[in-house]
N, CA, C and O of each residue as an XYZ file, in Angstrom:
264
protein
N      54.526    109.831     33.002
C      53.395    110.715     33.021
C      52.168    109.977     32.517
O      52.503    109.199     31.624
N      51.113    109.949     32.724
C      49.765    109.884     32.399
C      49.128    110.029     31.653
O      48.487    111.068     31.808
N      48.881    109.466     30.736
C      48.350    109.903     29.293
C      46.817    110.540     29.717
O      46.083    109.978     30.531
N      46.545    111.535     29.170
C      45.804    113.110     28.995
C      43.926    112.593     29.272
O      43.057    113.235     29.862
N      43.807    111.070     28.510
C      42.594    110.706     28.504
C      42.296    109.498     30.243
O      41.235    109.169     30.773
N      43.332    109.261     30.523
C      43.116    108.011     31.657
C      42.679    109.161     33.157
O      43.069    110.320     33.297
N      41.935    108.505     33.944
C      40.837    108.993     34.923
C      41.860    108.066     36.150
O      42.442    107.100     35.656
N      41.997    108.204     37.031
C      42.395    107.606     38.359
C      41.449    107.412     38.909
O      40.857    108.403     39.338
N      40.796    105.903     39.183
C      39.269    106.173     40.042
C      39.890    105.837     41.636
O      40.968    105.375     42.013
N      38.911    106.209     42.217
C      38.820    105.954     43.901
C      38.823    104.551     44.009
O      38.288    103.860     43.141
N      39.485    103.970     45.192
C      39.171    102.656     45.506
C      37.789    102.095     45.742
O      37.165    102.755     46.573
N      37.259    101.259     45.338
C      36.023    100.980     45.184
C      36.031    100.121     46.889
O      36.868     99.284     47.225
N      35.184    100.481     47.517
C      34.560     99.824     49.146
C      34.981    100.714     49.906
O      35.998    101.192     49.403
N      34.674    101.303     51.083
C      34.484    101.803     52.271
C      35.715    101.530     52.793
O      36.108    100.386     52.562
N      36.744    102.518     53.685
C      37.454    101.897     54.424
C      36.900    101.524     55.060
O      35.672    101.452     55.089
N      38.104    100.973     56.167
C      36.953    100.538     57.599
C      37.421    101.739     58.398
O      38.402    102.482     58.391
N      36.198    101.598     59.150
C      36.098    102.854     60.097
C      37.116    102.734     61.292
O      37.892    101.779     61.261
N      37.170    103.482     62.178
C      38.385    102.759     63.692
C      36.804    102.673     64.449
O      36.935    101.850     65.355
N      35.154    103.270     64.436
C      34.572    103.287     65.283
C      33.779    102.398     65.293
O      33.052    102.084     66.235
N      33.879    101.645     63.684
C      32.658    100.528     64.073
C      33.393     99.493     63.915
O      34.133     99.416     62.934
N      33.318     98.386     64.961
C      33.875     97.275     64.735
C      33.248     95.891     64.127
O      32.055     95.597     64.054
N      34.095     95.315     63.816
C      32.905     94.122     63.397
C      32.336     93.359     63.974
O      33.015     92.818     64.847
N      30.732     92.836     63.851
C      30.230     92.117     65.111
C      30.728     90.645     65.080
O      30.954     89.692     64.334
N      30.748     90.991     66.129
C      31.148     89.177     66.863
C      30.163     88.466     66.673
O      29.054     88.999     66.675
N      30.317     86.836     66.420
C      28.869     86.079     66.680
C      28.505     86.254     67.755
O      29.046     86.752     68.743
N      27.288     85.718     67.525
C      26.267     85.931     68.633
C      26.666     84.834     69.817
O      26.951     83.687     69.471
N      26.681     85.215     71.242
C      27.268     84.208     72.312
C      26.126     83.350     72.537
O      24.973     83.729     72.331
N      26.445     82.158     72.971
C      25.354     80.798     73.092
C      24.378     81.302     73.766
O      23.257     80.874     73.489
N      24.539     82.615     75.113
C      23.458     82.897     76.066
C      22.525     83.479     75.052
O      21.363     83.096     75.182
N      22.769     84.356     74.026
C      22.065     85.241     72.988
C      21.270     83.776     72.470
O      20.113     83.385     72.622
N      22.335     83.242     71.867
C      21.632     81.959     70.862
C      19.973     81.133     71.789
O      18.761     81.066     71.581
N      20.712     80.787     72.556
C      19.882     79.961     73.509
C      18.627     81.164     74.077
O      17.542     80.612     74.259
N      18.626     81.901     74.220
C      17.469     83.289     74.593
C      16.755     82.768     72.967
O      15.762     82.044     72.913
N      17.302     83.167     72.032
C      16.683     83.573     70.778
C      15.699     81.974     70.654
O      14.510     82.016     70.339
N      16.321     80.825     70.914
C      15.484     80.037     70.581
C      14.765     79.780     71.833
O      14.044     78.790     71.707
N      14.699     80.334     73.035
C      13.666     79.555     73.894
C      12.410     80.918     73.713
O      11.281     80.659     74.130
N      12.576     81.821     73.314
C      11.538     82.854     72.335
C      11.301     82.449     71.443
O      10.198     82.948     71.219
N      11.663     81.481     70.193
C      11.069     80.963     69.127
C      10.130     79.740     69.653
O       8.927     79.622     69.420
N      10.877     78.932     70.353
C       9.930     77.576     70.997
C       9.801     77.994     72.089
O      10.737     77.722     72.841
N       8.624     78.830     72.697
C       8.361     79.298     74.159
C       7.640     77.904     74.613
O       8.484     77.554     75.437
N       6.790     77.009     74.636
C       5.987     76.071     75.325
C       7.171     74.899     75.909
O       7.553     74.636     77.049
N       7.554     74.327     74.510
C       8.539     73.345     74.709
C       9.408     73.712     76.267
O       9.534     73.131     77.345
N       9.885     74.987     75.679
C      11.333     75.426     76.652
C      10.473     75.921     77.949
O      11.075     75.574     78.965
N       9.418     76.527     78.214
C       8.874     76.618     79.583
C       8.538     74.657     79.994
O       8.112     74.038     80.969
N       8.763     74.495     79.362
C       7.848     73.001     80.101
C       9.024     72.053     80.190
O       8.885     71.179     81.044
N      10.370     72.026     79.362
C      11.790     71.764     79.820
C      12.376     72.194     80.705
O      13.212     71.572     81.361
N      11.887     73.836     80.947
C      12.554     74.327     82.553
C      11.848     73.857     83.536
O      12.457     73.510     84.547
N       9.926     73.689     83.471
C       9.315     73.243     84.654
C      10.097     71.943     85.191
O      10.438     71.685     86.345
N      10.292     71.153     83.929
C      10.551     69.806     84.441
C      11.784     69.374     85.083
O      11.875     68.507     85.952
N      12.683     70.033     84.594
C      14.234     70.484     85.472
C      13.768     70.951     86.612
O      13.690     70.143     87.538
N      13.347     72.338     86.843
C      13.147     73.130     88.249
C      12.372     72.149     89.141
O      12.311     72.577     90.293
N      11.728     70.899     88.959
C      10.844     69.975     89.521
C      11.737     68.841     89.988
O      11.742     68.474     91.163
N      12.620     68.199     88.886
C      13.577     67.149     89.022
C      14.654     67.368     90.052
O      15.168     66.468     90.716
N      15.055     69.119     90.149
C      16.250     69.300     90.758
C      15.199     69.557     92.497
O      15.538     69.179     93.618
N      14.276     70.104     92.203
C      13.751     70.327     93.830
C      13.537     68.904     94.495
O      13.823     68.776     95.686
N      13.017     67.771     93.731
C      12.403     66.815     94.378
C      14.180     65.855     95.001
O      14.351     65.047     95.913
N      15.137     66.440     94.025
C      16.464     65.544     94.084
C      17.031     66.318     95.297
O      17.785     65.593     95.946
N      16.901     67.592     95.816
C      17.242     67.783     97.143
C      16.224     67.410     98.267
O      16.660     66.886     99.292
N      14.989     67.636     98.135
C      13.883     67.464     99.050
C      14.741     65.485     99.225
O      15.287     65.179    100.284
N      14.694     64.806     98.429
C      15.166     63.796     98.604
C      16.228     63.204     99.279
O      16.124     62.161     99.926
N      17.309     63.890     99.131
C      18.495     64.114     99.677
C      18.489     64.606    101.080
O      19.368     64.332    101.896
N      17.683     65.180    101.260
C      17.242     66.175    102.303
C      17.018     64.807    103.537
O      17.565     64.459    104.583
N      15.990     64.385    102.759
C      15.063     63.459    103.644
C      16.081     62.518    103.841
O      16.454     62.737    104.994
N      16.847     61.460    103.317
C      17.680     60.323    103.499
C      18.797     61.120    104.210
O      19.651     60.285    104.510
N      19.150     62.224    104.579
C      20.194     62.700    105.370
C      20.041     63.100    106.761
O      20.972     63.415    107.502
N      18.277     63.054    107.199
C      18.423     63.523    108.467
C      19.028     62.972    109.486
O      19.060     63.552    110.572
């Protein structure tokens, strides 16, 4: 039995819920969004220069294949 003065406290923390789950990290597409919004100039002017490199590498291809 229980001596007359001792208190039973509640478990101290939150269960966990079944509805909220825990978040997942963030996926590279998230990651990679988040930083080409932090460095917008850099990363527009890394895609120009790709979207330029890859057109001129078929226009090229193009041409030596007719």
């Amino acid at each position: 039995m229980n001596p007359p003065n001792s208190v039973i406290a509640p478990p101290t923390g939150d269960p966990p819920s079944p509805t909220t789950a825990p978040e997942a990290p963030p996926s590279f597409v998230k990651l990679a969004m988040r930083n080409m919004v932090r460095k917008g100039g850099k990363s527009l002017f890394h895609f120009t220069l790709t979207t330029l490199g890859l057109l001129g590498l078929l226009v090229g291809l193009a041409y030596l294949t007719r």
